[in-house]
C-alpha positions as a Python dict, from the first residue, in 0.01 Angstrom:
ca = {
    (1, 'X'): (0, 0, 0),
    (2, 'X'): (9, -130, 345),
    (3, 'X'): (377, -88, 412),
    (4, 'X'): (337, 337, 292),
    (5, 'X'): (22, 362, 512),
    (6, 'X'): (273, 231, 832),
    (7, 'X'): (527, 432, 743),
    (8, 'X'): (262, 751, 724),
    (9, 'X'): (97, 641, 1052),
    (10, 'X'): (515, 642, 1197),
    (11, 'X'): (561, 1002, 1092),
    (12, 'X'): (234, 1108, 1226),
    (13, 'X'): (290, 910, 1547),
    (14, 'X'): (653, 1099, 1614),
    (15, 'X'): (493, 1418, 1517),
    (16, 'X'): (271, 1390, 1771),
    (17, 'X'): (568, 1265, 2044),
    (18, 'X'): (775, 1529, 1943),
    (19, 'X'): (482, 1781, 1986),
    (20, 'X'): (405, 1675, 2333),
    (21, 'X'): (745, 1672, 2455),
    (22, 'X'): (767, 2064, 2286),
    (23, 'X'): (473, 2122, 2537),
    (24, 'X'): (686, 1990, 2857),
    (25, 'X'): (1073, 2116, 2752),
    (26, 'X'): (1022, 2373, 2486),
    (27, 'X'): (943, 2349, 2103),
    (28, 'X'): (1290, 2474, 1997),
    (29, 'X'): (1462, 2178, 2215),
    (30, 'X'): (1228, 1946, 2155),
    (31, 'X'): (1286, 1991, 1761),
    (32, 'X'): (1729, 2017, 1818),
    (33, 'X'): (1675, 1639, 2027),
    (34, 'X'): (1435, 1486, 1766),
    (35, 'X'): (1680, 1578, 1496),
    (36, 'X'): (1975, 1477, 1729),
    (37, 'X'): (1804, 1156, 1742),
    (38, 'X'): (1801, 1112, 1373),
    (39, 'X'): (1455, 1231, 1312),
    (40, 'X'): (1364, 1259, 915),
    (41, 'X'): (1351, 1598, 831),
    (42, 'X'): (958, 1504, 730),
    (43, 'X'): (904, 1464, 1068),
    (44, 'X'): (1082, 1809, 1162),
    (45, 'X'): (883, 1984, 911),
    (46, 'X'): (584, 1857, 1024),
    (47, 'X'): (603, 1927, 1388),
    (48, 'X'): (729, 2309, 1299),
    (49, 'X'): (406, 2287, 1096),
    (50, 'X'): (170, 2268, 1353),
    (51, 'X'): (355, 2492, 1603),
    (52, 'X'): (302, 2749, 1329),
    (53, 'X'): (-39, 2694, 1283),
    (54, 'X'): (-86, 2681, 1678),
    (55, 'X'): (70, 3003, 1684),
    (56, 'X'): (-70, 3165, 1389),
    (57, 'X'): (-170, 3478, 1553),
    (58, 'X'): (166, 3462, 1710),
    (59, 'X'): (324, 3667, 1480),
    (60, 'X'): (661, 3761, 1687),
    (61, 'X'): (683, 3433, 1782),
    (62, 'X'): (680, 3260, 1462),
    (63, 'X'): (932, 3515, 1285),
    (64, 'X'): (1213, 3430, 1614),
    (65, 'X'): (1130, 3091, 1596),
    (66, 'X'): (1201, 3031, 1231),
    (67, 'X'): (1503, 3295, 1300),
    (68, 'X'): (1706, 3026, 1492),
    (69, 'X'): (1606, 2728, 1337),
    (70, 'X'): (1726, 2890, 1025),
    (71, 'X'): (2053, 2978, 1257),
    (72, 'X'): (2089, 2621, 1369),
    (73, 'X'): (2093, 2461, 1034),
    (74, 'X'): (1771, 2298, 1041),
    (75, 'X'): (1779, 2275, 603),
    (76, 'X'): (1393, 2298, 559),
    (77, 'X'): (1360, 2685, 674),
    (78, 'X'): (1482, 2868, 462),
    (79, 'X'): (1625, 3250, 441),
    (80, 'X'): (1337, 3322, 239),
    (81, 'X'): (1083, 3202, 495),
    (82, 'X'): (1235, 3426, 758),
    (83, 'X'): (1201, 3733, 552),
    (84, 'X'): (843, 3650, 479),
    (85, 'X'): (793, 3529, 868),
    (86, 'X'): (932, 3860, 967),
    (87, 'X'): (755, 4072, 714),
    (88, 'X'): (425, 3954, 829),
    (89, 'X'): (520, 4006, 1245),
    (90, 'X'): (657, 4362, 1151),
    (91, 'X'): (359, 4442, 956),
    (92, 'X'): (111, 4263, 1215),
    (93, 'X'): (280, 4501, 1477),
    (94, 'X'): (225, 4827, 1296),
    (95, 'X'): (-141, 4782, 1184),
    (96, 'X'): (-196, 4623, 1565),
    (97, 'X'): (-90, 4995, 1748),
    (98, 'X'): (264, 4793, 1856),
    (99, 'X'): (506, 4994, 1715),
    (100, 'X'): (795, 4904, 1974),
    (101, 'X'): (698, 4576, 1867),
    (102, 'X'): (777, 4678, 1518),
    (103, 'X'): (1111, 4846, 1618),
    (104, 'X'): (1266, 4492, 1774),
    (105, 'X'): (1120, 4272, 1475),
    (106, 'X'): (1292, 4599, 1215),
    (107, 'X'): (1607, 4553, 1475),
    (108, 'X'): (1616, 4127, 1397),
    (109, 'X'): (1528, 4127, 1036),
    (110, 'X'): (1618, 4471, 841),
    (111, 'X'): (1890, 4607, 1086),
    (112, 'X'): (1883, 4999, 1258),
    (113, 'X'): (2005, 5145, 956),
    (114, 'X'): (1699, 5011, 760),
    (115, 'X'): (1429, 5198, 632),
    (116, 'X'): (1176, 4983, 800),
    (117, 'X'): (1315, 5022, 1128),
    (118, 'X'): (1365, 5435, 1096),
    (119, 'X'): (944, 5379, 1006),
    (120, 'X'): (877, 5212, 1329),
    (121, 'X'): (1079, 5429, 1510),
    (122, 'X'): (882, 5696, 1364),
    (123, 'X'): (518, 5563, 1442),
    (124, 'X'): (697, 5494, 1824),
    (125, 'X'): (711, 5900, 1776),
    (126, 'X'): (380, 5971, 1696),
    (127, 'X'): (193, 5700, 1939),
    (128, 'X'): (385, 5887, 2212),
    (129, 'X'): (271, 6264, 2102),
    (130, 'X'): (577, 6465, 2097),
    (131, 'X'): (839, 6251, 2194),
    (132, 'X'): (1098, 6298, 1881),
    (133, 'X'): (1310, 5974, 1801),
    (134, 'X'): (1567, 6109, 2018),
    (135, 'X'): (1387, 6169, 2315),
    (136, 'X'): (1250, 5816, 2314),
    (137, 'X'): (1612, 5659, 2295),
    (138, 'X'): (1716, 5899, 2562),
    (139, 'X'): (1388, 5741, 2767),
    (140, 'X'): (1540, 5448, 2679),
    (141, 'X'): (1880, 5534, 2818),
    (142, 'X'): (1719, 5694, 3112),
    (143, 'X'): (1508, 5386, 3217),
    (144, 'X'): (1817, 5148, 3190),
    (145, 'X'): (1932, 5372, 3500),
    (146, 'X'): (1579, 5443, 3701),
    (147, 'X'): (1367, 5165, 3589),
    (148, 'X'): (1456, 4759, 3732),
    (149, 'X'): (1265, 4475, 3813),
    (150, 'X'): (1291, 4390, 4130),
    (151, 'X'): (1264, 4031, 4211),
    (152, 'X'): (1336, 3742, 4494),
    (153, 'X'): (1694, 3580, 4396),
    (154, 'X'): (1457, 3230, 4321),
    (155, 'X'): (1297, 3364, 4088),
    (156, 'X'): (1133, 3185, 3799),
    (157, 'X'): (1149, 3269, 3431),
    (158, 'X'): (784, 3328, 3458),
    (159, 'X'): (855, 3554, 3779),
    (160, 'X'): (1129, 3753, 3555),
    (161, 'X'): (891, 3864, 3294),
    (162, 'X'): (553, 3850, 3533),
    (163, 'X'): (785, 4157, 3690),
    (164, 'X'): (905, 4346, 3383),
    (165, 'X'): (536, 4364, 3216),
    (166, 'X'): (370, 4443, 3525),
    (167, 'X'): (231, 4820, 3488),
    (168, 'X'): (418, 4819, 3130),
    (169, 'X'): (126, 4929, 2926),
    (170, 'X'): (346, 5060, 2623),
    (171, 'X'): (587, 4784, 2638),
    (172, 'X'): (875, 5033, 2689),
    (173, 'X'): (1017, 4800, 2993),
    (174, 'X'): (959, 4481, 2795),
    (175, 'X'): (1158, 4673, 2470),
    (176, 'X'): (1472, 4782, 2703),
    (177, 'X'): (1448, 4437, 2830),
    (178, 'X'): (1532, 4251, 2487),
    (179, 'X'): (1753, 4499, 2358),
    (180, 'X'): (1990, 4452, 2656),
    (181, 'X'): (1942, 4060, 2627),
    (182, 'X'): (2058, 4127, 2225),
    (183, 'X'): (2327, 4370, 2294),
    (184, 'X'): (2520, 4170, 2614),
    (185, 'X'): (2469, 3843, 2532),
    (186, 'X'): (2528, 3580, 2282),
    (187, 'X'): (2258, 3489, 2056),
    (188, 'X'): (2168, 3163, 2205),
    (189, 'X'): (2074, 3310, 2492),
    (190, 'X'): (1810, 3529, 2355),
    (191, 'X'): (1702, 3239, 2127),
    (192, 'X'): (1646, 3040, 2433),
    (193, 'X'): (1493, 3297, 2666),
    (194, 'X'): (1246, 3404, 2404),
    (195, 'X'): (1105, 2999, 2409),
    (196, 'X'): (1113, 2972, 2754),
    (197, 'X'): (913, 3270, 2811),
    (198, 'X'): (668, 3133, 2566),
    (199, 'X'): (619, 2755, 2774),
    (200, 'X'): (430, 2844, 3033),
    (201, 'X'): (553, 2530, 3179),
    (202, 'X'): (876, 2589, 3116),
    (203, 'X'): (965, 2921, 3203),
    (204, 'X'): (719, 2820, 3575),
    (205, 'X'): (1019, 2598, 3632),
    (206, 'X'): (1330, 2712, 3493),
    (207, 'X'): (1482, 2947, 3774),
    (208, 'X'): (1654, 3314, 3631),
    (209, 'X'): (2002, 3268, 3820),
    (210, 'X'): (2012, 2882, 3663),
    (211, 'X'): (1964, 2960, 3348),
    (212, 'X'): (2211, 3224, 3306),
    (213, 'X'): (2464, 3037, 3499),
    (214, 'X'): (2413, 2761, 3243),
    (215, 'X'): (2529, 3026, 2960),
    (216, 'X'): (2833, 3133, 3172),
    (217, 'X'): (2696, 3417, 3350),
    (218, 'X'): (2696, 3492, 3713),
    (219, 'X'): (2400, 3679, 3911),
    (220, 'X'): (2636, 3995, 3943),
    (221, 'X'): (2656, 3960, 3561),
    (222, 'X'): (2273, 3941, 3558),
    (223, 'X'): (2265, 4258, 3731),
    (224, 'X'): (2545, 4437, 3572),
    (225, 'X'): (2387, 4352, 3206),
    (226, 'X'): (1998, 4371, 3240),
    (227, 'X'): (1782, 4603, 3427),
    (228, 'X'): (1760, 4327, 3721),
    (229, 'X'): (1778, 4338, 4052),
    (230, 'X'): (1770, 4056, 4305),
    (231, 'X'): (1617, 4109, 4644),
    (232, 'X'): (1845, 4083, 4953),
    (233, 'X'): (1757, 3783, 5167),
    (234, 'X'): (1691, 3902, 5518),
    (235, 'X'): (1971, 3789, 5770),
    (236, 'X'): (1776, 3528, 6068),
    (237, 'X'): (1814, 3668, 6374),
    (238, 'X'): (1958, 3424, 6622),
}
């Protein structure tokens, strides 16, 4: 009785170190090293636990999270608990007046030719008056060209998406955003970026240009790819 009580207080006791370190690095690396390190996948399950429940509300969050662990083999999340995951932040979305929100969950889980994501895409239609489905991905089109965030090349994370949501009521900036991220670069990236943005710590001091460059990508890339624009440093005078 004494030795299981040990080994219980040991799980709890790595939960809890795991947790923390989730709070200074980022959950999603914080779980890949624990199970690097041979974590048991009790452990695992139990730290994703309380991130969930941390993030209940968190509906978006929970459905990509659970996406890539799923996608990086971690065996206790299943295919099954992404649909349901998904299902609840698509649904969340719709009865919350975030349609766009709906549209990139429909995107993730159910694909464009789905019949959930043609329904979000049609509530995106009536929340905007007369915009017809077409008009809206022509916005969409158009903003890639007119709309950027303009920002200082050391720029944080935080800085990055402090810019894009600033004055983006409708989330139309933060929706272009994403759906560039997902159609120019490798899922990792987007897995990653969506954590980061979500440690406030984290994403405070990770800078923009490092963390691309870290996936292969240059700052002209950065700009060529995303609706991003880094500010010109002014020349000294001598």
């Amino acid at each position: 009785m004494e030795e299981f009580s040990q080994n219980v207080e040991s799980v709890d006791a790595s939960i809890e170190r795991i947790c923390d370190e989730g709070k200074r690095s980022g959950n999603f690396d914080a779980l890949k090293k624990a199970r690097r390190e041979g974590s048991p996948e009790a452990v695992l399950r139990g730290v994703v636990q309380i991130i969930v429940a941390e993030k209940r509300e968190d509906f978006r969050f929970v459905f990509f999270l659970k996406k890539a662990l799923l996608k990086d083999g971690f065996s206790f999340v299943s295919e099954d608990d992404v649909r349901r995951a998904g299902g609840d932040a698509y649904q969340k979305a719709l009865e919350g007046g975030r349609p766009l929100e709906a549209v990139e969950v429909a995107s993730a889980l159910y694909g464009k030719q789905s019949k959930e994501y043609q329904h979000a895409w049609q509530c995106a239609k009536a929340d905007s008056g007369e915009k017809t489905k077409e008009t809206l991905e022509g916005e969409e089109e158009d903003e890639e060209e007119e709309w950027t965030a303009n920002i200082p090349q050391n720029s944080t994370i935080f800085n990055l998406f402090e810019a894009i949501e600033s004055g983006d009521d409708n989330l139309e900036h933060t929706d272009i955003f994403w759906s560039e991220i997902h159609d120019n670069f490798n899922p990792e990236v987007a897995d990653e970026l969506f954590e980061i943005q979500h440690n406030e710590k984290l994403g405070a001091g990770t800078k923009v240009v490092d963390f691309f460059e870290k996936h292969g990508y240059s700052k002209k890339d950065i700009e060529i790819f995303l609706p991003v624009k880094f500010e010109k440093v002014p020349t000294k005078k001598k």
